[in-house]
Structures are given as C-alpha cells and as structure tokens.
C-alpha positions in Angstrom: 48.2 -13.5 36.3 44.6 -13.6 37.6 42.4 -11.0 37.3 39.3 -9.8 39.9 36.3 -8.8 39.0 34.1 -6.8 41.8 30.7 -7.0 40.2 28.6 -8.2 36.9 29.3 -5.4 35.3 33.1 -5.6 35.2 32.7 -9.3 34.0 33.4 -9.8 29.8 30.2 -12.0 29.8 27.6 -11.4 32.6 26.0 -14.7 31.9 29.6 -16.3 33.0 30.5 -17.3 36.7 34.1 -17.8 37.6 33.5 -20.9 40.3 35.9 -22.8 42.8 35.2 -26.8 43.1 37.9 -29.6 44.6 37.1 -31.6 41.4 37.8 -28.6 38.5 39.6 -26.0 40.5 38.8 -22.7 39.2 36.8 -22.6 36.0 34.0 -20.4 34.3 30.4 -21.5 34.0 27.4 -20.1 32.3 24.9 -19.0 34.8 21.8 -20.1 31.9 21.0 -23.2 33.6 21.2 -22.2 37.2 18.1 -22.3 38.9 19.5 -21.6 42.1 21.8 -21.0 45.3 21.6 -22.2 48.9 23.6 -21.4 51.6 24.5 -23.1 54.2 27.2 -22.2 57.1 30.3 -20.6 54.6 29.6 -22.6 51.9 27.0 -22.2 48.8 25.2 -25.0 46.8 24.8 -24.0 42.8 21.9 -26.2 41.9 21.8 -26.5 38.2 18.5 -27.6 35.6 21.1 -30.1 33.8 23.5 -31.5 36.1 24.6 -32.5 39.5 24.6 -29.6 42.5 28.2 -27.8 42.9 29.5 -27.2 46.5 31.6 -24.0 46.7 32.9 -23.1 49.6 32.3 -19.4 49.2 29.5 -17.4 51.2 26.4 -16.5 49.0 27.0 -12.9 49.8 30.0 -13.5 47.0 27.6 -14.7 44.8 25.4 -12.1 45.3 28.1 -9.7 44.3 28.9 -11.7 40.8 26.1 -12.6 39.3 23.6 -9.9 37.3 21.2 -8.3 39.4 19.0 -8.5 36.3 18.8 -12.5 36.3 19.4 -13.1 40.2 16.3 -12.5 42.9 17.7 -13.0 46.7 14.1 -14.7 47.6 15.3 -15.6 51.3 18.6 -15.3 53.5 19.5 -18.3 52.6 18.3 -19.0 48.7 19.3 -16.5 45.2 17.2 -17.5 42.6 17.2 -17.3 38.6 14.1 -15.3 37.6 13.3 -18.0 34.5 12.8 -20.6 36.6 10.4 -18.4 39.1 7.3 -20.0 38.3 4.9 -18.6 40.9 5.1 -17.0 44.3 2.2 -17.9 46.5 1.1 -16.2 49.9 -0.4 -17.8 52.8 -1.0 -17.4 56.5 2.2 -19.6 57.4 4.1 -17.2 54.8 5.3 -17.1 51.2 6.7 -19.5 49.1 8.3 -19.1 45.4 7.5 -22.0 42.9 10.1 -23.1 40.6 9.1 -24.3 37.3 11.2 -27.7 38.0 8.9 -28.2 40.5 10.9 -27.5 43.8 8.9 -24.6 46.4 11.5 -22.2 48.3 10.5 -20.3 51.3 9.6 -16.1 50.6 11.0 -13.9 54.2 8.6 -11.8 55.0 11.1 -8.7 54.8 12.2 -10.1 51.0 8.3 -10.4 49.7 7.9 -6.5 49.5 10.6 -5.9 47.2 10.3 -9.1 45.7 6.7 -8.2 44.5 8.5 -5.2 42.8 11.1 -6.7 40.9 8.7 -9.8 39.7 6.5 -8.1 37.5 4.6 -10.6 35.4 5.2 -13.6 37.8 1.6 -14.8 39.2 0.9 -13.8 43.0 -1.4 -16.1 44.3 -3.0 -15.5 47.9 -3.8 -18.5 49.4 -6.7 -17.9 52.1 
C-alpha cells in the first residue's frame, strides 16, 4: 500500500522528503541538511551540507510541491534553496546572486529578486555599484 501526499502540508513530518535513488530506492530523508536543488533537463540534484549530492530523476517542479514553503525559496528557474543556508543576496549590474553560508554563490532571475526580497526578511541585501 503506498500512500501520496500532494503538498507539505499533507506530509506527517514537513521536515521529511520521500526521495527516489537507483542505490536506496524509495526512502525518507530529512530536508535539515539540504542546502539545495538544481535542475537540470527532468532530473534534480539534492545537494546536501553532510554528504554526497543525490540525483533524482524527478523534475524540481515536484520538489517544489513537497517540500515547506516556509523553508524552501525558488531563487532561480533552475535552483530551490534552504533559507538557513541563505547567507547573503547581493545585486549588481550583471544581476543578483544569493550567497550560501557553505560558500557556494547561485544566480538571482531578475523576475525571482522582487518577491525574493519579500520573503527574505532579515537576510543582508548588498548593492554592489
């Protein structure tokens, strides 16, 4: 018997996400350590703080769907990041990028850094000139 969830909300733990790999199969992870998710084609990288990446060959718009709104941040068509790792998001003339605290820098769209302003209260905004 499997059972379907359809959002966060309907999940027993919100901080778990049921995941697909050829090594495990099907299995539950906590989303704590996830920094964050890259597409790329149909498939989504889960990069992790403490281990290896995981390749899952779902779309992020999936992902999107299953993990809490409240910890997730869709930064760029491509990249859903874990607000605690979010260490700055800096804006130049060539555009925006979001600084992770593990020392990585993502790429901001321009259409994402409106909205993304909103929702990142208490991150620093630095305008680079």
């Amino acid at each position: 018997m499997s059972v379907a969830f359809k959002s966060s909300d309907d999940l027993p733990n919100p901080s778990l996400l049921r995941i697909y790999t050829k090594a495990k199969g099907s299995h539950w992870v906590t989303t704590d350590n996830l920094v964050y998710l890259e597409a790329i084609a149909n498939y989504t990288w889960l990069r992790w703080a403490d281990s290896a990446p995981t390749l899952s060959p779902h779309t992020l718009k999936v992902f999107v769907n299953q993990l809490p709104l409240a910890d997730f941040v869709r930064i760029h068509r491509r990249y859903l990041v874990n607000r605690q790792f979010i260490l700055q998001i800096e804006v130049g003339l060539d555009g925006a990028v979001a600084h992770l605290k593990s020392g990585l820098s993502l790429p901001v769209s321009r259409r994402k850094l409106v909205s993304l302003r909103r929702q990142l209260i208490g991150i620093p905004l630095i305008k680079k000139e």
